[in-house]
Z-matrix of the N, CA and C atoms (Angstrom, degrees):
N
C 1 1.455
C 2 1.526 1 107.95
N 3 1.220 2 126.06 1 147.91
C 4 1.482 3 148.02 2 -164.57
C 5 1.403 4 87.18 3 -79.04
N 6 1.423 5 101.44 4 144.81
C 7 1.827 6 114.06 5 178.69
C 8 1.700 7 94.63 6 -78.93
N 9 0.890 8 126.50 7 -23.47
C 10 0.976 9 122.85 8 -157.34
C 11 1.633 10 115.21 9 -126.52
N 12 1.491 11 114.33 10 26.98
C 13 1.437 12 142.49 11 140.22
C 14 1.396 13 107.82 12 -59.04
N 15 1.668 14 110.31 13 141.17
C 16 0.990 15 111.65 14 164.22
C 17 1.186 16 133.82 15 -76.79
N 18 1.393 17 124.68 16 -12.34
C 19 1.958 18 165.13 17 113.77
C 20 1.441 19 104.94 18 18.44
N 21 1.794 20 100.40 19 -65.00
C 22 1.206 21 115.96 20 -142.75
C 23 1.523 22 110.67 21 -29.58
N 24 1.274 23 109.38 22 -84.55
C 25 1.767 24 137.87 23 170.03
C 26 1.711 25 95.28 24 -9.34
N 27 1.312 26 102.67 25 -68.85
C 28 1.655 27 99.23 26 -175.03
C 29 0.754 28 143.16 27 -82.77
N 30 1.334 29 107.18 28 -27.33
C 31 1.721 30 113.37 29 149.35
C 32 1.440 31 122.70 30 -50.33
N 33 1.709 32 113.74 31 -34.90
C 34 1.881 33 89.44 32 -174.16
C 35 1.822 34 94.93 33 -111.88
N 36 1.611 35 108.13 34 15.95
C 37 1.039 36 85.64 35 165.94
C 38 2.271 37 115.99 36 -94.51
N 39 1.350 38 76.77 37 -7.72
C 40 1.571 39 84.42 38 169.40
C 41 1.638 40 116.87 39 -80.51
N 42 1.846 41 116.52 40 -43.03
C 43 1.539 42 119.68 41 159.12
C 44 1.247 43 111.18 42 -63.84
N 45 1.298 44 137.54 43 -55.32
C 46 1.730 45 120.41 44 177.34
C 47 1.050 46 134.55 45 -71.69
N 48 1.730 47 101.59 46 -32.26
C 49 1.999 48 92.89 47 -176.79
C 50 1.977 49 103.69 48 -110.78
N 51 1.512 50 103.84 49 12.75
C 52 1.489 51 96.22 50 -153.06
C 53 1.677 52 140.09 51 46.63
N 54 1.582 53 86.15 52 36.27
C 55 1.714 54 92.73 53 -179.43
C 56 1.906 55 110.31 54 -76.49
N 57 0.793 56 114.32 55 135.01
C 58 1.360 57 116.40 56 -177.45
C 59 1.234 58 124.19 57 -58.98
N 60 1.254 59 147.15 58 152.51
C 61 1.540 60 144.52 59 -171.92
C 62 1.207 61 101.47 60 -110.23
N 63 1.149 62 124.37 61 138.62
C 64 1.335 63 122.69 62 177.65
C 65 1.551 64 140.67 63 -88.99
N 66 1.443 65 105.32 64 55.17
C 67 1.350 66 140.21 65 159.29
C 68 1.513 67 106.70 66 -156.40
N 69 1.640 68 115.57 67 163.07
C 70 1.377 69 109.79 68 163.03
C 71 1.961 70 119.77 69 -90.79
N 72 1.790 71 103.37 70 6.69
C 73 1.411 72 100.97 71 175.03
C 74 1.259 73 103.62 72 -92.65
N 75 1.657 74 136.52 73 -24.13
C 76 1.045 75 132.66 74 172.52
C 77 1.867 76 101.64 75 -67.32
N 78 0.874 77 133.91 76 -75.34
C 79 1.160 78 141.67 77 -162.04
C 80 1.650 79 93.66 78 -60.57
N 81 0.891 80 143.22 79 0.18
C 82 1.591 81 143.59 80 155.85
C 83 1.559 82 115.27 81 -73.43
N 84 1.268 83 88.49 82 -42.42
C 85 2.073 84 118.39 83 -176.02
C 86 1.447 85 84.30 84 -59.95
N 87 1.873 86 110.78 85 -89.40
C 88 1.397 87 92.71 86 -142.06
C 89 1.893 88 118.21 87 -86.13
N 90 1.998 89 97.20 88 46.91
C 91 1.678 90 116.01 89 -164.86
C 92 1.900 91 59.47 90 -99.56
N 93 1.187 92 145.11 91 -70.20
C 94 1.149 93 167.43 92 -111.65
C 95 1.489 94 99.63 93 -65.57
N 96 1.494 95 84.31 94 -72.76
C 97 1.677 96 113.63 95 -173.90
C 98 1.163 97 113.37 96 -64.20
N 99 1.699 98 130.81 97 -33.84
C 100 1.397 99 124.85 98 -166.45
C 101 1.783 100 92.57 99 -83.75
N 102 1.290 101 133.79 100 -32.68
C 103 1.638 102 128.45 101 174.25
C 104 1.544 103 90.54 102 -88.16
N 105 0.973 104 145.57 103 -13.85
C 106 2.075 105 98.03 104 162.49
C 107 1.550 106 95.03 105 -100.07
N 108 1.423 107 145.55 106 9.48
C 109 0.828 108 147.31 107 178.40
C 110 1.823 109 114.58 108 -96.92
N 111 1.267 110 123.16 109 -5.12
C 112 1.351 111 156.80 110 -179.45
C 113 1.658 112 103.49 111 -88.95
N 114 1.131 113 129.26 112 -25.17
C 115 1.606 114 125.64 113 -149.10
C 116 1.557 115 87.10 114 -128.17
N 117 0.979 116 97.28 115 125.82
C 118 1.668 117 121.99 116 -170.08
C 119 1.819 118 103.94 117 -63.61
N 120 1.178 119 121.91 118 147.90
C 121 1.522 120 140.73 119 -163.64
C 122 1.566 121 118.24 120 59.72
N 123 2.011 122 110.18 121 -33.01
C 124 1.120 123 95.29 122 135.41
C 125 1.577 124 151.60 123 -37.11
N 126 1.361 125 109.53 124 -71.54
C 127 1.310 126 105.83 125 165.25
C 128 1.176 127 145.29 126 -35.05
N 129 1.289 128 114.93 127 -28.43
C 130 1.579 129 147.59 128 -176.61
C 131 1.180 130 104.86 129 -67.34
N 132 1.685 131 101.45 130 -75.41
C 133 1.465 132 104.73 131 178.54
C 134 1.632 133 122.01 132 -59.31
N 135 1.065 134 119.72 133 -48.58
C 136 2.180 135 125.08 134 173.04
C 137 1.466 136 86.96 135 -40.90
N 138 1.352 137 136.64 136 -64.30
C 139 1.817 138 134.98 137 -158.58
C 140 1.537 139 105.19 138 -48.54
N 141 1.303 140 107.05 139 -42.14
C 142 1.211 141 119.25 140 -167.19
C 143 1.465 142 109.09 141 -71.51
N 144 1.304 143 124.88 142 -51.81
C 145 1.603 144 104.13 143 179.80
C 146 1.595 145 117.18 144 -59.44
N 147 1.567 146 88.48 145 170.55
C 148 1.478 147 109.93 146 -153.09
C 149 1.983 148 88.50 147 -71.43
N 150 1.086 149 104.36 148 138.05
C 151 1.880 150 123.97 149 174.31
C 152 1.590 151 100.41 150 -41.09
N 153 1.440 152 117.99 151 -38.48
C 154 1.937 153 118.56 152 -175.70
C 155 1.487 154 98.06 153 -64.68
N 156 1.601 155 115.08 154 -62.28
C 157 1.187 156 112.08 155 -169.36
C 158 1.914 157 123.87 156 -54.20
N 159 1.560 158 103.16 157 -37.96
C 160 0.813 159 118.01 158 -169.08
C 161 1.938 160 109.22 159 -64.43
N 162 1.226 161 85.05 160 -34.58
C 163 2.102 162 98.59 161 169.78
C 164 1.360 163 98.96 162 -75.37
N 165 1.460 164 120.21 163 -38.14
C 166 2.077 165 105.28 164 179.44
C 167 1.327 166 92.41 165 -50.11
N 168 1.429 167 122.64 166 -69.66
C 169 1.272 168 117.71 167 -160.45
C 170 1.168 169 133.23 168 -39.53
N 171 1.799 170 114.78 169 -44.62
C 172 1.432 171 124.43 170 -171.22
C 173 1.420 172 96.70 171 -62.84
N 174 1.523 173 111.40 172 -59.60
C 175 1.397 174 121.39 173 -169.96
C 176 1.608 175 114.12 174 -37.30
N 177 1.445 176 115.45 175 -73.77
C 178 1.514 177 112.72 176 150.45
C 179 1.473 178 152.77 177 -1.69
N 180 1.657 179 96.93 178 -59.78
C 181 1.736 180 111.32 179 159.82
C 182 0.900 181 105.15 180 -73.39
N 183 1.333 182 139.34 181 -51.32
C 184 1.394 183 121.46 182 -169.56
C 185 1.205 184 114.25 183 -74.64
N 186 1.143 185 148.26 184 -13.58
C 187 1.408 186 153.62 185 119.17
C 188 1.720 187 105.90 186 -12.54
N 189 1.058 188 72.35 187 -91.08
C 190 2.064 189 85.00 188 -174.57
C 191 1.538 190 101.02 189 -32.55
N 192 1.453 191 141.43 190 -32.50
C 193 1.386 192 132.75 191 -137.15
C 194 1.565 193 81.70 192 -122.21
N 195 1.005 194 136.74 193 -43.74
C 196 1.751 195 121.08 194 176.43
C 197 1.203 196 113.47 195 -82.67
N 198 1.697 197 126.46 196 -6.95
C 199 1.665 198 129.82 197 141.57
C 200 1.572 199 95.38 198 -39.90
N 201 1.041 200 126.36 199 -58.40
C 202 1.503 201 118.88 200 -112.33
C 203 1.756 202 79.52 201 -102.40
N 204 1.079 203 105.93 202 -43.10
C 205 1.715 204 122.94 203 178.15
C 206 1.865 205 112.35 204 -65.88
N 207 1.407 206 118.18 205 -5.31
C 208 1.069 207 120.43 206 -177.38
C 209 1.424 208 116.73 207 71.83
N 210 1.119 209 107.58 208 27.72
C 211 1.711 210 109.64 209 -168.50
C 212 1.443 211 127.13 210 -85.78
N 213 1.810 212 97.48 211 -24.21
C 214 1.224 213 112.61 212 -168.41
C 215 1.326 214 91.94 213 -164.12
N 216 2.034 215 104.98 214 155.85
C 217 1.337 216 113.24 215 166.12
C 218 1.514 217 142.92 216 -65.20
N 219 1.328 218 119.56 217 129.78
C 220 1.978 219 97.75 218 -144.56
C 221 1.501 220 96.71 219 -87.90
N 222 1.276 221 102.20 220 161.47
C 223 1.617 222 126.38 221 173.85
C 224 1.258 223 110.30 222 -38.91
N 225 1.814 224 97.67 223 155.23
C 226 1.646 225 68.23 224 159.32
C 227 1.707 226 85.68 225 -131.19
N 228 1.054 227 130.52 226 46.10
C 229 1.632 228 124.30 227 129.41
C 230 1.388 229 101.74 228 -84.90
N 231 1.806 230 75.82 229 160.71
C 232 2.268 231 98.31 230 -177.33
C 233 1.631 232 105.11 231 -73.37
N 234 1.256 233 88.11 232 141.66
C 235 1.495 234 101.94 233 158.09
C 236 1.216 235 121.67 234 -85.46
């Protein structure tokens, strides 16, 4: 994750200390990111995008995953 995500903090405070995220679609997200983030050239490349994009993204899945969870009303851009 980008130092400079707004993520950051909670994301490795959920991978390092197992602090919980506060949803279970976020904490699905960054279950997501830390295993394709585990596999080598992967990792490299996710570090590398820009910290904005990298928050579209989170923001997004967790979108997509409380669609899918019934949590909320879904988009109506594609996933």
């Amino acid at each position: 994750m980008n130092a400079d995500s707004r993520y950051f903090d909670e994301y490795y405070n959920y991978i390092l200390d197992n602090d919980e995220p506060d949803s279970k679609a976020k904490k699905a997200v960054f279950g997501i990111i830390h295993n394709l983030t585990d596999r080598r050239g992967i990792k490299h490349e996710f570090n590398r995008i820009d910290a904005d994009i990298q928050d579209e993204i989170v923001d997004r899945w967790v979108k997509i995953i409380d669609n899918a969870m019934g949590l909320s009303a879904p988009s109506k851009s594609k996933e």
